[in-house]
ROMARGU-769072 format. One line per 3 residues: their letters; for each residue x, y, z of C-alpha. Coordinates in steps of 0.05 Angstrom, whole numbers. Layout:
<recs>
a> X Y Z ~ ... .
</recs>
This chain:
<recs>
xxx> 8 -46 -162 ~ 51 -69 -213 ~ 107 -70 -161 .
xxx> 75 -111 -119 ~ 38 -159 -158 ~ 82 -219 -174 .
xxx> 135 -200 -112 ~ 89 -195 -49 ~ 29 -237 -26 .
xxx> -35 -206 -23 ~ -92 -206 30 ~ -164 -185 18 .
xxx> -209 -177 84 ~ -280 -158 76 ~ -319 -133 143 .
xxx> -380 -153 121 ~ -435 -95 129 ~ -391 -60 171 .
xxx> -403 10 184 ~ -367 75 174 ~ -399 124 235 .
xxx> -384 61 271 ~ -315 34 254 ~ -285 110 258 .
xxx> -312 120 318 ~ -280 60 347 ~ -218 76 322 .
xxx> -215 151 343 ~ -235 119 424 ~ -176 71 425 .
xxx> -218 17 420 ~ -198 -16 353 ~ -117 -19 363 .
xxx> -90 -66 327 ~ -136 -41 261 ~ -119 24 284 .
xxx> -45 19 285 ~ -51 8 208 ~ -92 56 184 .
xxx> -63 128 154 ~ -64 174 222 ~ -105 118 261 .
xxx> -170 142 218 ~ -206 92 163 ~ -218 122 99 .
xxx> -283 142 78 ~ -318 101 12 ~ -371 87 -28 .
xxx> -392 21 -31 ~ -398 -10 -94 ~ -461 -57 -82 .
xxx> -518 -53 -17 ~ -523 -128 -9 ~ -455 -181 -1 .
xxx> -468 -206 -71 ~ -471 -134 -112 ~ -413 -120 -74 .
xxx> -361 -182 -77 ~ -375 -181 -150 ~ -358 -121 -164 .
xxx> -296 -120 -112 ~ -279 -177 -146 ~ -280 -148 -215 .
xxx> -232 -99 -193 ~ -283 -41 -172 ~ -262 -27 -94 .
xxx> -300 13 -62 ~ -291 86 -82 ~ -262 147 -46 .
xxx> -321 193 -21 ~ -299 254 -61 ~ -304 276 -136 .
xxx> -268 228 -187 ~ -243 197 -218 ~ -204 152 -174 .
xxx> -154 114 -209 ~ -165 36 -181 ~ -110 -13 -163 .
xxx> -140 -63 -201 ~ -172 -75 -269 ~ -190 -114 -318 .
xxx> -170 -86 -392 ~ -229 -45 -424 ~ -226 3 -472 .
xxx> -239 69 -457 ~ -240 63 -369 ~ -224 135 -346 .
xxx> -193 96 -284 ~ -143 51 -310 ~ -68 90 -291 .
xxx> 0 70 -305 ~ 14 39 -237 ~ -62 -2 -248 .
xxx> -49 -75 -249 ~ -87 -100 -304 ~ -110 -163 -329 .
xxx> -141 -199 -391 ~ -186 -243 -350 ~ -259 -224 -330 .
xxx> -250 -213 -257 ~ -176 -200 -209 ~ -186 -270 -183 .
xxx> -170 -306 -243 ~ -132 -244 -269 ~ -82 -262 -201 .
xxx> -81 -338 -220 ~ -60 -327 -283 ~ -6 -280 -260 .
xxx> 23 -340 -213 ~ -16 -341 -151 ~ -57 -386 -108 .
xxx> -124 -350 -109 ~ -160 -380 -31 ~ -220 -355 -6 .
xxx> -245 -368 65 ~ -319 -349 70 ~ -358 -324 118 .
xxx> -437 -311 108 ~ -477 -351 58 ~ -459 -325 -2 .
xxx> -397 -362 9 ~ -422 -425 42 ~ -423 -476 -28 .
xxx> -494 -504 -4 ~ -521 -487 -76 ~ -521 -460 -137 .
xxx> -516 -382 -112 ~ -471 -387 -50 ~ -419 -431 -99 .
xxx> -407 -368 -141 ~ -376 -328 -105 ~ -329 -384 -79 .
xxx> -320 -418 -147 ~ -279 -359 -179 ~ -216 -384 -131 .
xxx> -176 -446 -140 ~ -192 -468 -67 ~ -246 -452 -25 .
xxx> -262 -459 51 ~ -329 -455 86 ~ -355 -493 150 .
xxx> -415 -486 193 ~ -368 -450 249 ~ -347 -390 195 .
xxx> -417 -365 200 ~ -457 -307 225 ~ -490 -356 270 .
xxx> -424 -373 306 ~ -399 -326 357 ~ -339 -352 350 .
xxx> -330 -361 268 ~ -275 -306 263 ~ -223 -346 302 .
xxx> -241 -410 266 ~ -231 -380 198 ~ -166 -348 225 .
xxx> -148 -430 244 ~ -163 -452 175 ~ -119 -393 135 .
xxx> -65 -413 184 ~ -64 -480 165 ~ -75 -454 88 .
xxx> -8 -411 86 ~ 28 -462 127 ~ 17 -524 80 .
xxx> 48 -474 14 ~ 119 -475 -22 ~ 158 -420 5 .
xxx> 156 -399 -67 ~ 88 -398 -83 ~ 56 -326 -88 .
xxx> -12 -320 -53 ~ -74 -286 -60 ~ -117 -289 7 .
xxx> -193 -270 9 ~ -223 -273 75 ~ -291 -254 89 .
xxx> -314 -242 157 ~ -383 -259 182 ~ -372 -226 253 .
xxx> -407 -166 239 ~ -468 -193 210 ~ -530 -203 244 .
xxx> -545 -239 283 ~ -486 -203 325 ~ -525 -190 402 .
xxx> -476 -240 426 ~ -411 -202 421 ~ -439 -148 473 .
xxx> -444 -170 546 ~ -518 -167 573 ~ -543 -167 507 .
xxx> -598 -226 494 ~ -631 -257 435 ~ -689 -223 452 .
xxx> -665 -152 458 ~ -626 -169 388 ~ -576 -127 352 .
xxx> -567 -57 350 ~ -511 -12 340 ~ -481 -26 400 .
xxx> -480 -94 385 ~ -445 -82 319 ~ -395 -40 358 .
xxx> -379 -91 403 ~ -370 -148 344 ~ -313 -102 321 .
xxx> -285 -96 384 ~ -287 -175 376 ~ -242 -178 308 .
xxx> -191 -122 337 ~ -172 -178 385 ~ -162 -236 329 .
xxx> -135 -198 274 ~ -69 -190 296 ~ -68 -262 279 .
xxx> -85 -268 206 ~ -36 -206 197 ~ 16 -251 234 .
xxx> -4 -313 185 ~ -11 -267 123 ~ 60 -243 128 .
xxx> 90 -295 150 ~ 126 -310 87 ~ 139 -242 53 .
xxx> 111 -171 50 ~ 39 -171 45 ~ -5 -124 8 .
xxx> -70 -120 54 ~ -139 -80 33 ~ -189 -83 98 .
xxx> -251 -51 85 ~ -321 -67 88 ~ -367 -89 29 .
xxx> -436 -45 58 ~ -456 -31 113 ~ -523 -33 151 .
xxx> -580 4 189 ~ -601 0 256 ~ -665 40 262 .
xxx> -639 95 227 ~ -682 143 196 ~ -733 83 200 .
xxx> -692 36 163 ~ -664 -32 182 ~ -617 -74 147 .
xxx> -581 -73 74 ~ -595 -80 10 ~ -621 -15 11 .
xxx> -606 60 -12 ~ -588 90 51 ~ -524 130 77 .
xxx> -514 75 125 ~ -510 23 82 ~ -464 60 18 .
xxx> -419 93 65 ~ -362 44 85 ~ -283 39 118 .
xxx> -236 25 74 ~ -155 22 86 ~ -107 -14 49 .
xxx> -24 -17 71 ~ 38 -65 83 ~ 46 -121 132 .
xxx> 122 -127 129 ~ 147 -193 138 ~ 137 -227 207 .
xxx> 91 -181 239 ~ 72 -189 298 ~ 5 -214 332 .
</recs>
């Protein structure tokens, strides 16, 4: 990373909650291919997540703790702040004197802008204006919600305009966090209704949704220069399973998440 840091832009997308079983299946059907065409073999990798819940998670993504290969350790991380005596930190780490990699990337010369998604990110008070406040700019609107069916494109709108209004020169640091996958998510999924709700099919289907748009941000993200791009998910979530519904919770649904991280050479395509 300390090859890339300070030469190529950098692009952070969080899935929000969504699943492994679910996002490798996806991608082994053909069903996922414009994620797919970036991932090692076609296949996510398989994680640990490093928090249950969106706001465990981000900080601790954000303090340089990705989530963490599903095999023995340790992992050496890309990123991480300096601390004596971390059994992770490698020669090719890129580390940081700051508290967290946001602040750590500002300092090192780039525009640190988050576009957020669910309410953690949504600046309405106190808690959702943490997670936000660690970048110099910030972007959140009604329509980048879970409650919008169509909140992926419009926060694909809003980085475009973001990365179009910057100095060629100007290094940048993009966090985008996508609300798509969150309940409520029925909508995605033809025949679905409010009143049957979500399910993993539903969840599946709000995937399928992103795979369409993404090619866009990846167009927007490189647009400039080579672009160092992590996709993975921050937890993910259960539908039933074993009994249990939701996040925030100690199941293998929820701590088991798709990770992949790769290039975007300059002008890729949509």
């Amino acid at each position: 990373m300390n090859r890339v840091v300070g030469q190529d832009d950098l692009l952070l997308v969080t899935l929000d909650t969504l699943r492994f079983d679910v996002a490798q299946e996806l991608a082994e059907a053909g069903r996922i291919p414009h994620l797919a065409r970036h991932l090692p073999g076609g296949r996510w990798e398989k994680r640990h997540a490093p928090g249950s819940f969106t706001y465990a998670s981000h900080q601790a993504i954000f303090a340089g703790f990705l989530p963490t290969p599903a095999s023995p350790g340790p992992h050496p991380r890309l990123f991480a702040a300096r601390f004596g005596g971390s059994e992770t930190t490698a020669d090719g780490t890129f580390v940081y004197d700051t508290p967290d990699l946001v602040s750590g990337l500002a300092t090192a010369g780039y525009r640190t802008v988050c576009v957020g998604g669910v309410g953690f990110f949504n600046q309405r008070g106190a808690l959702g204006s943490v997670l936000p406040g660690m970048f110099q700019e910030s972007h959140w609107e009604p329509e980048f919600g879970v409650t919008s069916p169509t909140s992926f494109e419009e926060q694909i709108g809003r980085a475009e305009q973001v990365i179009a209004g910057l100095p060629a020169e100007q290094r940048l640091f993009l966090f985008v966090n996508v609300s798509v996958l969150h309940q409520p998510n029925w909508f995605h999924l033809p025949g679905a209704t409010r009143e049957t709700g979500d399910s993993r099919a539903t969840h599946a289907a709000a995937l399928t949704h992103v795979d369409r748009h993404i090619g866009r941000l990846f167009a927007a993200a490189s647009s400039r220069r080579r672009c160092f791009t992590i996709v993975c998910s921050d937890h993910g979530t259960a539908y039933g399973d074993d009994g249990w519904s939701g996040h925030r919770l100690g199941h293998e649904t929820v701590w088991t998440v798709p990770y992949a991280h790769f290039f975007l050479e300059p002008g890729a395509t949509r």
